[in-house]
N, C-alpha and C positions, 0 to 999 in steps of 0.2 A: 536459578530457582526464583529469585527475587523479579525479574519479569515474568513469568509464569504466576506468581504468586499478583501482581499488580494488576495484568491482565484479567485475573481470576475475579476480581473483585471489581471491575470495571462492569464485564460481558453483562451485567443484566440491564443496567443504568445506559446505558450505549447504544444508538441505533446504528444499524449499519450501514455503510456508502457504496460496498461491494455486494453483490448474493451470496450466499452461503451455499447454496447449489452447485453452481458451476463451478467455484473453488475445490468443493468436494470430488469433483468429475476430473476437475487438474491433478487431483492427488490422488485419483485411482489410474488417473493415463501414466503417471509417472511411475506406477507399482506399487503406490501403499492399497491393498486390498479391504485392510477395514482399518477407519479413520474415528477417532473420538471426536466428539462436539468438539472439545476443549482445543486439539489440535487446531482445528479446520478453526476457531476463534482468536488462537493465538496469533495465526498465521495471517486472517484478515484484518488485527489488529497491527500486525504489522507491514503489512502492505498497504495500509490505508496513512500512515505514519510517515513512510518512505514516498508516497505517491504525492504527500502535503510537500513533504520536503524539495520531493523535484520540481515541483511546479513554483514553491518562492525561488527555488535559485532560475531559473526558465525566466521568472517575472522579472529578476535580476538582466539577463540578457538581453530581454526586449526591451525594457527602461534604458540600456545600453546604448540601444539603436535608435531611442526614441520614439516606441513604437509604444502603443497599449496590450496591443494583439501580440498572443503569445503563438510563436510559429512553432515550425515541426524542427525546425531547424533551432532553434530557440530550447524547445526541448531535448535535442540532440546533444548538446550542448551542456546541457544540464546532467545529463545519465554520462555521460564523457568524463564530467570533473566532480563524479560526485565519490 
């Protein structure tokens, strides 16, 4: 409850880095039929949270190799040991 609750109080202050559309289209392909705001904000809240997260540990691997450029493989990597 207490993310839900933190979320809740963020969503107006917050611009988005995801659409809220197509999120909403994933979650009726998957069988929710009718979805609240709230849902579909909680949810790009935290996929936008996990998506930061994979990309420092990803930036981690390419620093690895000495690279700037983060690969796919670099990413790979990242979703692997996360």
């Amino acid at each position: 409850m207490f993310y839900y609750q933190t979320v809740r109080i963020n969503m107006a202050k917050k611009k988005r880095l995801f659409a809220w559309s197509p999120l909403r289209k994933l979650m009726a392909d998957a069988g929710a039929e009718i979805v609240s705001r709230d849902a579909v904000e909680i949810l790009l809240d935290y996929l936008e949270k996990r998506a930061k997260l994979l990309t420092e540990s990803a930036i981690v691997f390419a620093k690895h190799s000495k690279r700037k450029k983060v690969s796919a493989g670099d990413m790979g990597l990242a979703i692997e040991n996360f």
